[in-house]
N, C-alpha and C positions, 0 to 999 in steps of 0.2 A: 683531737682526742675526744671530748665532747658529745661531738654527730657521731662518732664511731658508739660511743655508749650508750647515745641516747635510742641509733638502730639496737644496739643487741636488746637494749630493755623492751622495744616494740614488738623484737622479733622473738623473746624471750615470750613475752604474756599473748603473742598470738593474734596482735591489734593489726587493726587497717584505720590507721587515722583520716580522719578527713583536715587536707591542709598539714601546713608545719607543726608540729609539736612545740609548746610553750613551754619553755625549761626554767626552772626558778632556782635560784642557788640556796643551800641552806648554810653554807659558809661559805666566809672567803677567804680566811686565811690559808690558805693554799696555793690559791691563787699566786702567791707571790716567791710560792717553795716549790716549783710544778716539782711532782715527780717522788719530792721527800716527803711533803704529806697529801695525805686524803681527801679530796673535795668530794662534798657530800650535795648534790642536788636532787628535785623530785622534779617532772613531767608531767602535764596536764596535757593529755590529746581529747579532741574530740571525735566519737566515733557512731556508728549506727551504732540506733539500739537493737537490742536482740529482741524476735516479735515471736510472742507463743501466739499461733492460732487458733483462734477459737473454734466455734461453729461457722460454718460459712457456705453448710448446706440447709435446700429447704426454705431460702431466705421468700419471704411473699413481696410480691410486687404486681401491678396490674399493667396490661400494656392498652396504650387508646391511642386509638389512629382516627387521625382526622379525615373527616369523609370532604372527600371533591366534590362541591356544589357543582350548576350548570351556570354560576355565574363567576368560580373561578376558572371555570375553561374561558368564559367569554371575557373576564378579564385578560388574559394571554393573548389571547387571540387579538386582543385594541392594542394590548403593546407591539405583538409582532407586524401591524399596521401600522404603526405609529413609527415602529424602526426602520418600515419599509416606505415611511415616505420624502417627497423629494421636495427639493425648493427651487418656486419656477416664479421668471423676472414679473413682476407687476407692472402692468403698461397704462392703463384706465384710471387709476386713483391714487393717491395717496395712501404712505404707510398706517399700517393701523395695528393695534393689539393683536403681537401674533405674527407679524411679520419681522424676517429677519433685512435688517439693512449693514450694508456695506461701507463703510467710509473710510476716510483719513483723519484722525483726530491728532489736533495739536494743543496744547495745556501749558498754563503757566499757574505758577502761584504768587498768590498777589502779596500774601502773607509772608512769603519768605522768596523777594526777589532773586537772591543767589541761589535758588533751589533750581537743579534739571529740568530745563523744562520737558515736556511730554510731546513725544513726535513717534506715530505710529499710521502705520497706513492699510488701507484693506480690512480693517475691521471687522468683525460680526457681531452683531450687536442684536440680540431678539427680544423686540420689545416686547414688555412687561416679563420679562424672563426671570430666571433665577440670579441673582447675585449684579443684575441692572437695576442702579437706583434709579428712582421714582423719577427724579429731574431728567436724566437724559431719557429715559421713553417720552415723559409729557412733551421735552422739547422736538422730538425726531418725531413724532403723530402728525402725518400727513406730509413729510417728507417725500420728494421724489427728484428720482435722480438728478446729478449735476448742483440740487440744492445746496447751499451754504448758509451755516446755523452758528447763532454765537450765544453761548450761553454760562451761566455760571453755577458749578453743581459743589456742595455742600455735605462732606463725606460724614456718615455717624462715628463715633468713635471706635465701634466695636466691628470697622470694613474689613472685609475679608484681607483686602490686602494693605499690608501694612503699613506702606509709603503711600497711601493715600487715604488712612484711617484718621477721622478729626480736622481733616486738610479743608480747605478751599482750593478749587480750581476752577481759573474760566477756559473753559474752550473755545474752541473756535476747528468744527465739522463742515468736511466736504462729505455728499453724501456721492458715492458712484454707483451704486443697484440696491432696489428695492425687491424682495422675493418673500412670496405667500408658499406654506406649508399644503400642498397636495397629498394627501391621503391616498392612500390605491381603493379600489370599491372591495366590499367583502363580498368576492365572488371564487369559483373553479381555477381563473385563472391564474388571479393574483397567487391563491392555497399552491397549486403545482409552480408557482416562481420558487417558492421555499425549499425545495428539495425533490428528487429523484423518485423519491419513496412516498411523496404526496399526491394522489393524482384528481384529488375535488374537496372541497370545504368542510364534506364529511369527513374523510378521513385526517384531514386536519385537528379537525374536533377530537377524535378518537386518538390522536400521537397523544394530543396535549393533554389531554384526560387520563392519558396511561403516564406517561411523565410524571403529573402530578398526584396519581397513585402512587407510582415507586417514590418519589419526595416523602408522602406522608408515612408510611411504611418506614424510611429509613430514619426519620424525626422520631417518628413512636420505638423503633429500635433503640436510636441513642438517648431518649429519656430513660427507657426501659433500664438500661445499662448506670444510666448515672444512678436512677434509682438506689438501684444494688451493689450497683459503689459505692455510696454516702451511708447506707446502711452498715456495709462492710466497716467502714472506715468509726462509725458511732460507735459499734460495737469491741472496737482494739480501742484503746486509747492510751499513747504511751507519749515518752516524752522525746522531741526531737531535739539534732543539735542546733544551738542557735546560730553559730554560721552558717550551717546548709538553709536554715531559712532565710537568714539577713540577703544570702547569697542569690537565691531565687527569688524572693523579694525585688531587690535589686536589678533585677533581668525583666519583669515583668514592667516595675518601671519605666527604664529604658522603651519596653518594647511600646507602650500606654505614649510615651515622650513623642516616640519616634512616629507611631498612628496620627496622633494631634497634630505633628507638624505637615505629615503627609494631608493630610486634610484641611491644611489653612488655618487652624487653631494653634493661639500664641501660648504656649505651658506656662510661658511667664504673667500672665493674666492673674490680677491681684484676686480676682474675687473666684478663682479656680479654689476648692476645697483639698487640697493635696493631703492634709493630714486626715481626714476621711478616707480618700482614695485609698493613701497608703495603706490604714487600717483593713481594710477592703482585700489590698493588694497579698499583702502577709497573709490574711485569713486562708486565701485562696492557693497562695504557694502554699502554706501547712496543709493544707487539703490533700494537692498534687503529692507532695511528696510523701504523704503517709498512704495514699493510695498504691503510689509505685515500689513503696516498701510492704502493702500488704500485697499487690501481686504479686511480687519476686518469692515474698514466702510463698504462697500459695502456688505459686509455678512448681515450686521445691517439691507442695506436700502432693503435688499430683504430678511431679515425673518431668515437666511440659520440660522442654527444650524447641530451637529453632535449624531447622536441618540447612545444612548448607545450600539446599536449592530452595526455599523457605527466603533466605536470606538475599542470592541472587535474584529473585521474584520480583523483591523487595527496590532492591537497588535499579530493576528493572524500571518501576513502576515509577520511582521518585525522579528518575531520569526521562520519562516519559512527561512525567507531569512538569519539573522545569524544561524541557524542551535541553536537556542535553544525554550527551552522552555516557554511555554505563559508566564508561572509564575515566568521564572526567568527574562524576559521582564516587569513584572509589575513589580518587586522586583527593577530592576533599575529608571525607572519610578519614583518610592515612592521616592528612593533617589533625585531626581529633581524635585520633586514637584508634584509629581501625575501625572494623566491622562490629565490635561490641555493641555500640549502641544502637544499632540494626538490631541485632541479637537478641538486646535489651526489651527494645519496644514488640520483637515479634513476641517474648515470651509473655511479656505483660497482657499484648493482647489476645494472645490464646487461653492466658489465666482469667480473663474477664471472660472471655467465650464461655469456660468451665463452670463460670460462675453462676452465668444467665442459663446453662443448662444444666445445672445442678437447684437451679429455683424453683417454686410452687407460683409459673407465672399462669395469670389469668387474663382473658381479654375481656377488656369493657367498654363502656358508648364511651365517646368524646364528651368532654366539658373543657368549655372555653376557654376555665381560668387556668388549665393545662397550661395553655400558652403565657399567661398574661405571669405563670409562678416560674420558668424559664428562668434562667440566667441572665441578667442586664448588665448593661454595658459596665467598668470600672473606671471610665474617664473619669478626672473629677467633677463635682455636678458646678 
């Protein structure tokens, strides 16, 4: 009886609540006569607010694209050498900084006899590399094959990996190949191994130099845009529900959680600032969602809808980009409510289109701190 009353009263005053409705009793004696007397309750829902738009044409913003030096072409150009190089046996010398060696490593802990011991074999191990402590390169320097190394390494407490973070362990390395990093030379040749459509070091040059035009082009767009969103957004200011934030909040966490662990960072880390972060975290969801509430109005005041092949484009493209199929993209879809939120994000982002070209934009030179005033990370610090 209840639910049934508490829908007509929703459906009476016109609501779309976000979540269940909170029903409070104002009596209870009723309760125990159902039917012979009255029970009197009220309904607290939480819902969007209603958003008068303001001005949201005319807004000024300047656009500044960073200009491609000739030393960020030749930066590219050392990494796509660098990705193009091989590793070839060392016969002459001993391993050195720089060289990746091969072995069989076996480990014990001396500190905690009943601990697993460590039995791994074929190794890659590049000395002085990233995330090789100090002891096993000093010990493997000048290593060469067949050699056998017995050594004892001393893990910091903050080790990337976590069953060996703070530990002692000694080892004991067979080494089986020593190999040096061969470089390709910066010539015609090497340029035309890259592709079809390269055919000498100049025109190399010339891909990577247009690449990293359309990058900076598309950087100076999306500041351009956030720009005119934050504006947007400074200039409404209403009050949101506080579960749709707590809610998003909450998601963004997760997602901050689920980054750090993908990266070998422990969340459970004492000296991690999380109530900063979080603070950070909320700031940022209130953001998003007063944005995605000033565009849906703004989609309104200007008509914007998303056409059904608008939509299929869409599903096209996201199914391109995970590497599946349209159908199995609509099949997920259906589990979250259909094509709406398709729908949703095309209109949003045709209402920021409307936005940027309803502006008084200007182009200007680059300045550096352009970049350095960007968006930073919200891990905690």
């Amino acid at each position: 009886m209840l639910p049934d009353a508490v829908q007509k009263a929703v459906e009476q005053h016109q609501l779309e609540p976000l979540g269940e409705p909170q029903l409070n009793l104002e009596n209870t004696e009723g309760l125990d006569q159902l039917g012979q007397k009255p029970i009197s309750f009220n309904v607290e829902v939480e819902v969007l607010p209603e958003i008068q738009l303001g001005e949201y044409k005319n807004l000024q913003a300047a656009r500044r694209t960073r200009p491609v030096k000739d030393e960020d072409v030749e930066r590219v150009i050392e990494s796509l050498r660098e990705n193009s190089a091989t590793l070839e046996p060392v016969e002459d010398r001993g391993a050195q900084i720089g060289d990746t060696i091969t072995a069989n490593f076996h480990g014990t802990f001396p500190n905690q006899p009943a601990a697993e011991p460590i039995n791994v074999e074929d190794v890659d191990v590049a000395l002085g590399g990233e995330g090789v402590v100090q002891e096993i390169t000093e010990n493997l320097i000048g290593a060469r094959p067949d050699d056998e190394k017995a050594f004892s390494v001393n893990y910091p407490e903050n080790f990337s990996a976590k069953g060996l973070a703070g530990k002692q362990v000694d080892y004991r390395i067979k080494v089986s190949a020593v190999r040096t990093k061969e470089v390709p030379e910066l010539d015609d040749d090497w340029a035309q191994s890259l592709g079809d459509e390269i055919d000498s070091l100049g025109s190399l040059r010339e891909k990577v130099r247009a690449d990293l035009e359309a990058q900076a082009k598309n950087e100076a767009e999306g500041r351009l845009r956030t720009d005119l969103l934050r504006q947007l957004v400074e200039a409404h200011q209403f009050e949101l529900p506080e579960r749709l934030v707590a809610d998003q909040t909450e998601h963004r966490y997760e997602s901050v959680v689920r980054d750090m662990i993908g990266h070998g960072i422990d969340p459970r880390n004492p000296q991690l600032n999380w109530e900063k972060a979080r603070d950070s975290l909320k700031e940022q969801a209130s953001f998003d969602l007063r944005s995605s509430l000033l565009l849906e109005r703004l989609a309104e005041e200007e008509k914007i809808e998303a056409s059904a092949e608008e939509i299929n484009d869409e599903i096209n493209a996201i199914a391109d980009a995970s590497r599946q199929s349209p159908e199995q993209v609509r099949a997920v879809l259906t589990k979250q409510g259909g094509e709406t939120s398709i729908a949703s994000r095309l209109r949003n982002r045709k209402a920021l289109d409307a936005l940027v070209a309803n502006a008084r934009v200007t182009d200007e030179d680059w300045k550096e701190e352009t970049e350095e005033s960007e968006t930073s990370s919200q891990q905690p610090e």
